[in-house]
C-alpha positions as CSV (number, residue, x, y, z in Angstrom):
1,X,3.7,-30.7,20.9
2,X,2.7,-28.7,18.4
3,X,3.8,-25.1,18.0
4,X,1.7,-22.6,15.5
5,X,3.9,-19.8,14.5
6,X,2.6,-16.6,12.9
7,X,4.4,-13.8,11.1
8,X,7.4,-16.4,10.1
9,X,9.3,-13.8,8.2
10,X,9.4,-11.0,10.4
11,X,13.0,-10.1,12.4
12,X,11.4,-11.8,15.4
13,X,9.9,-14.7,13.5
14,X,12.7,-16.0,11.6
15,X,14.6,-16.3,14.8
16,X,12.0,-18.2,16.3
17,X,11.7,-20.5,13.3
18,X,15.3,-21.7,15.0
19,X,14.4,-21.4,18.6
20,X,11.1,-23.3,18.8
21,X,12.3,-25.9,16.2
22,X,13.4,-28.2,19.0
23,X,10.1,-27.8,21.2
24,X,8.4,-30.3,18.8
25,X,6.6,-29.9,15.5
26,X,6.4,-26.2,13.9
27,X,3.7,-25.1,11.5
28,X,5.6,-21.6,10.7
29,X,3.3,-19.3,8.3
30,X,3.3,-15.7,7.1
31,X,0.6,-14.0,5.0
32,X,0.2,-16.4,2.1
33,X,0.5,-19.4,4.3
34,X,0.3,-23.3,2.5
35,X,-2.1,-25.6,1.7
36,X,-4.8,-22.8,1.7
37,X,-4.1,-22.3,5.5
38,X,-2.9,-18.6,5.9
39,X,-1.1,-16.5,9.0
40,X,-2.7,-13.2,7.4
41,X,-3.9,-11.2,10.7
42,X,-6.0,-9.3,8.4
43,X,-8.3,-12.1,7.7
44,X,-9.8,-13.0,10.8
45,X,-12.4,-15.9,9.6
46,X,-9.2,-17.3,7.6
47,X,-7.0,-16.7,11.4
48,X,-10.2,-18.8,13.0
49,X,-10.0,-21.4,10.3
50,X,-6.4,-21.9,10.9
51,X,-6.6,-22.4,14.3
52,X,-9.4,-25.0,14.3
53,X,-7.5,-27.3,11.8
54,X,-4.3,-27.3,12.9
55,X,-5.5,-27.8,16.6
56,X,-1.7,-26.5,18.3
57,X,-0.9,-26.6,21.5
58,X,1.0,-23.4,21.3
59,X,0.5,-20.8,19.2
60,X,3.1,-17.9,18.8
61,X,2.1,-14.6,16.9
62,X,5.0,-12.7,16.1
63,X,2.9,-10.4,13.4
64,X,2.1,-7.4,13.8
65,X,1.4,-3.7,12.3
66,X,4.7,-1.9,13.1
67,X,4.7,1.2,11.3
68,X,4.3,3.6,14.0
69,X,4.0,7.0,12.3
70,X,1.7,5.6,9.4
71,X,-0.8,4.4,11.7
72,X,-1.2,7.8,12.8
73,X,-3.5,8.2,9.4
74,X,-3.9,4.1,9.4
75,X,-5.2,3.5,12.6
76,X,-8.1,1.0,11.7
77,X,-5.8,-1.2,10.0
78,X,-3.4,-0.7,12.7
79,X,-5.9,-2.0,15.3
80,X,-7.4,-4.5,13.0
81,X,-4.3,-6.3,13.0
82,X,-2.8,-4.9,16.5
83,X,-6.2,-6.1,18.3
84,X,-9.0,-7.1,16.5
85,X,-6.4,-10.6,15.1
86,X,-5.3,-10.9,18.5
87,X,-8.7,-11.1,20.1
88,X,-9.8,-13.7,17.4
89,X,-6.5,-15.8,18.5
90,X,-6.7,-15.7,22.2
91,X,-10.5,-16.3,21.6
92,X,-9.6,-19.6,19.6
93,X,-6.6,-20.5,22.0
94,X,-9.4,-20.4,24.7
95,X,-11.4,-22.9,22.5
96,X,-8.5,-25.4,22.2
97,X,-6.8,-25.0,25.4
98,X,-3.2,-23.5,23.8
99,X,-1.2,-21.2,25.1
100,X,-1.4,-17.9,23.6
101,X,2.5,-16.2,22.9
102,X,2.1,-12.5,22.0
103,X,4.6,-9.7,21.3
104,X,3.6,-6.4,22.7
105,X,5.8,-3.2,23.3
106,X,7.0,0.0,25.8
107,X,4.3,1.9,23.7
108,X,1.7,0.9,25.8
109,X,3.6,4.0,28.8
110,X,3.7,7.0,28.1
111,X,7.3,7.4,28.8
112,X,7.4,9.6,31.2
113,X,9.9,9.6,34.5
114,X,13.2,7.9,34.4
115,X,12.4,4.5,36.3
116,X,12.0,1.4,34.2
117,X,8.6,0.0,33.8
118,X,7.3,-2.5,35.8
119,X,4.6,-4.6,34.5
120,X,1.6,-3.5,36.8
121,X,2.7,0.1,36.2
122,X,-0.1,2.2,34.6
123,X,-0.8,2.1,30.4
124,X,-1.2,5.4,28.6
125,X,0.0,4.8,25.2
126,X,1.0,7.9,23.2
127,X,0.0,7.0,19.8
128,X,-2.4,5.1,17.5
129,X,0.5,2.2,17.4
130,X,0.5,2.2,21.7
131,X,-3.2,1.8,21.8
132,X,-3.6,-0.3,19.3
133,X,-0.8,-3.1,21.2
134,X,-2.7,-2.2,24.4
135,X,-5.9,-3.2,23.2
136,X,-4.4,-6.4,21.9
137,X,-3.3,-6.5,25.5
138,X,-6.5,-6.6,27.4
139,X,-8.0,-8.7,23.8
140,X,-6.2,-11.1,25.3
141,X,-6.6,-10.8,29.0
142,X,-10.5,-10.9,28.3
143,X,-10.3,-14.2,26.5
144,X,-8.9,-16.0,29.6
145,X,-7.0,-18.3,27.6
146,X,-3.3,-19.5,28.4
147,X,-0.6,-16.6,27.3
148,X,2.7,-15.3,28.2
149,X,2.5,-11.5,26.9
150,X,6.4,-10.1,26.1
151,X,6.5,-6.5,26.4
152,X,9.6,-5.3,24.2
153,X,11.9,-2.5,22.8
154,X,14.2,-1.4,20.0
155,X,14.1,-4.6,18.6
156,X,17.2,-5.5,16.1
157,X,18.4,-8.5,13.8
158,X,21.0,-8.9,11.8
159,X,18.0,-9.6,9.2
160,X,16.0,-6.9,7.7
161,X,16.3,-3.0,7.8
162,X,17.3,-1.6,11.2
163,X,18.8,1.6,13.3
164,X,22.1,0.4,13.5
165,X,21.7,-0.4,9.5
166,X,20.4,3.0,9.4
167,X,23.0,4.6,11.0
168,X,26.0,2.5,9.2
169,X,24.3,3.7,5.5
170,X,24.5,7.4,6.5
171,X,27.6,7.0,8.4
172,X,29.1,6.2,5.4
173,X,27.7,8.5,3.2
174,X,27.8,11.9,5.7
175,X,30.5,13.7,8.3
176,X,28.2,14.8,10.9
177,X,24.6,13.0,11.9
178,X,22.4,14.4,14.3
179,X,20.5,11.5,16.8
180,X,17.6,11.6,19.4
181,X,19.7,11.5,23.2
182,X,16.1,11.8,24.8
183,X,14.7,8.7,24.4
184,X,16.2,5.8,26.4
185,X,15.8,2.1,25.8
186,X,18.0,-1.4,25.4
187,X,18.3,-2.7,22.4
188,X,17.0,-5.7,22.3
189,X,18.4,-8.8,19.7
190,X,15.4,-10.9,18.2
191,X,17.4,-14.2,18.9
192,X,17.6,-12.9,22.6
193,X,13.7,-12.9,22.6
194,X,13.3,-15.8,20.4
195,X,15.6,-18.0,22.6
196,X,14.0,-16.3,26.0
197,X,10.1,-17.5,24.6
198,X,11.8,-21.0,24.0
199,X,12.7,-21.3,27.6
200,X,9.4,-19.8,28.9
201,X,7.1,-21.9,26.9
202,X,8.6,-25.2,27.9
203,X,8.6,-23.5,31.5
204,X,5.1,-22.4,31.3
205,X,3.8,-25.5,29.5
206,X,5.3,-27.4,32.8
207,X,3.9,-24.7,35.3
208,X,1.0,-23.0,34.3
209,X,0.9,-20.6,37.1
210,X,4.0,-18.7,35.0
211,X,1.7,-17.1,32.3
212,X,1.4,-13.8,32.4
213,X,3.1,-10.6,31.0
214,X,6.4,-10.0,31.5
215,X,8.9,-7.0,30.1
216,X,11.9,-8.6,27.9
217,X,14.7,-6.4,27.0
218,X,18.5,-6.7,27.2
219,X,20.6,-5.5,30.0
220,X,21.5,-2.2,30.0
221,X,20.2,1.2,28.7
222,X,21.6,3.6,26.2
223,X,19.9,6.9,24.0
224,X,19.5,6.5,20.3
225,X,22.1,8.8,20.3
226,X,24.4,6.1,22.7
227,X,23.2,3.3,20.3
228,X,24.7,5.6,17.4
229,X,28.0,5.7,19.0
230,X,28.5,2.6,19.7
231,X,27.4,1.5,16.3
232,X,29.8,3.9,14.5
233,X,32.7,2.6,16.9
234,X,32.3,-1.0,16.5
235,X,31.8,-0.7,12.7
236,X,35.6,0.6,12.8
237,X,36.7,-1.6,15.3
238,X,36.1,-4.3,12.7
239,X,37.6,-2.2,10.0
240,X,34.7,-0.5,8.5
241,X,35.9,3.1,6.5
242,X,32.8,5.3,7.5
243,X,33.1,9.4,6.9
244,X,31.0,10.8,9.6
245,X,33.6,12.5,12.3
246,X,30.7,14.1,14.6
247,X,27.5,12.6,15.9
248,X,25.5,15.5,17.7
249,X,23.0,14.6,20.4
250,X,19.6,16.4,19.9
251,X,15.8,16.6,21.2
252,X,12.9,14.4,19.9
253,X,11.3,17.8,19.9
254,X,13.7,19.0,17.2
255,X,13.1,15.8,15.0
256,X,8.9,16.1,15.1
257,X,7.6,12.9,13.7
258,X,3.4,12.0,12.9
259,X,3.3,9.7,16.5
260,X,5.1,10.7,19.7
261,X,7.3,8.2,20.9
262,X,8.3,7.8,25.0
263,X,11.1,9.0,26.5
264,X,11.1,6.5,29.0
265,X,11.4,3.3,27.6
266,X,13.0,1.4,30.0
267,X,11.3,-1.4,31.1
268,X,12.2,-3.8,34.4
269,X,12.9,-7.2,33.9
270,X,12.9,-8.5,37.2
271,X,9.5,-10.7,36.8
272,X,11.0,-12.7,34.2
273,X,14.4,-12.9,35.4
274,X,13.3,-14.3,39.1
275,X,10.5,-16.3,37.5
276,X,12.2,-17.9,34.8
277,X,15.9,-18.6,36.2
278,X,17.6,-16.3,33.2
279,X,20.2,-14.1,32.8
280,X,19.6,-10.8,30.3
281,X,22.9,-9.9,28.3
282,X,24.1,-6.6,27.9
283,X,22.8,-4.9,25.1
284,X,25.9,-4.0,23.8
285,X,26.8,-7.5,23.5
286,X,23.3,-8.3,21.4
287,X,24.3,-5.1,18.9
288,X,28.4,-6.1,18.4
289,X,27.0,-9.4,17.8
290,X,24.8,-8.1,14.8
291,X,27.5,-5.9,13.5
292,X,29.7,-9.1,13.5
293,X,27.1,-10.8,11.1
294,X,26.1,-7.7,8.9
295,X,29.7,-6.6,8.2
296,X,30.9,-10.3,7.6
């Protein structure tokens, strides 16, 4: 089998370098690719011509436009890369006959209620970023081709900036932050999804009535403010020296930012839990993990 893997470097994507390594050959790109075949989402005749050489049976496109507030003023490229590169994909998966593995998010609700999401529940993104990962969505949908869609939250990795690297900087620097206790999610460890899309794809490429979308978070929920918490309290457990001595829960509405985010971002995991035979750790225990490997 052989497994195309897009956006390489990202949090997500460098997990699943290790994770999809055993499933048979990988062809892991990012922007600049190799041998003048590129993973650059913003070039969608180079996207078609990468496709039709390498001929995968999977392809996995963990790229993406993630800077939420920017595409407030960015939307075209936002949806360029968020939609109009993941049309061309599932378009060209269609042509070959590979399934399609796409990354999507709790953007796509418009966080309202307190009941987790289910994955027929109705889409009414908030912000440029939602609708431009819902359109990528239905891009998808549209081309009938093979793809397991992984809704997602409050990704982490013990690679690349984060919240909890956020919160350990200032920490360390302040004696009192202020965090969002509004907004409610899981944080969710890239080598939990990375390892969870290994399992499915062998699954899916055994069953093909498994495709679908499915929500994949950790166990659990938390605020940002929670998340904080428990970031600040680990970091000590393992003998960090931080300053801070109060963390104060506040609104989103007193921290205004360009895009709105949900306040509901839980999202039910049931689907992929029942269908695929896993378990979901806590999310605590995906976030003390991290800490373990960033304070090393």
């Amino acid at each position: 089998m052989k497994i195309l893997l897009l956006g390489k470097n990202g949090q997500v994507g460098w997990e699943l370098q290790r994770a999809l390594a055993p499933l048979g050959t990988l062809v892991a790109l990012d922007r600049e690719g190799a041998d003048g075949i590129r993973g650059d989402l913003e070039d969608l005749e180079g996207l078609k011509h990468c496709v039709r050489t390498l001929a995968p049976h999977v392809i996995v496109n963990a790229a993406a436009y993630t800077a939420v507030d920017k595409a407030e003023t960015d939307a075209a490229r936002a949806h360029r890369i968020n939609a109009e590169a993941v049309g061309v994909l599932a378009a060209a998966a269609a042509g070959c006959g590979a399934l399609l593995v796409h990354y999507s998010t709790d953007y796509v609700f418009d966080g309202s209620g307190d009941r987790p999401w289910r994955e027929d529940a109705p889409t009414a993104p908030l912000s440029v970023y939602g609708r431009s990962k819902l359109a990528g969505e239905e891009a998808i949908a549209a081309s009938g081709c093979a793809h397991l869609i992984f809704r997602t939250s409050w990704v982490h990795a013990a690679r690349g900036g984060n919240f909890a690297r956020t919160m350990l900087r200032l920490a360390g620097e302040r004696e009192r932050l202020t965090v969002i206790a509004d907004q409610i999610g899981a944080p969710t460890g890239a080598e939990l999804i990375a390892d969870v899309t290994a399992h499915a794809i062998r699954a899916t490429r055994a069953d093909a009535s498994l495709g679908g979308t499915y929500h994949l978070v950790a166990d659990g929920e938390t605020s940002w403010h929670g998340y904080a918490q428990f970031v600040v309290e680990e970091a000590r457990r393992l003998g960090v020296a931080l300053k801070v001595a109060e963390i104060t829960p506040i609104a989103s509405a007193d921290y205004p930012t360009a895009a709105v985010r949900p306040l509901n971002s839980r999202l039910d995991t049931r689907r992929l839990r029942t269908r695929f035979g896993l378990n979901l750790p806590d999310w605590r225990d995906g976030v003390a993990r991290m800490l373990r490997e960033i304070l090393a």
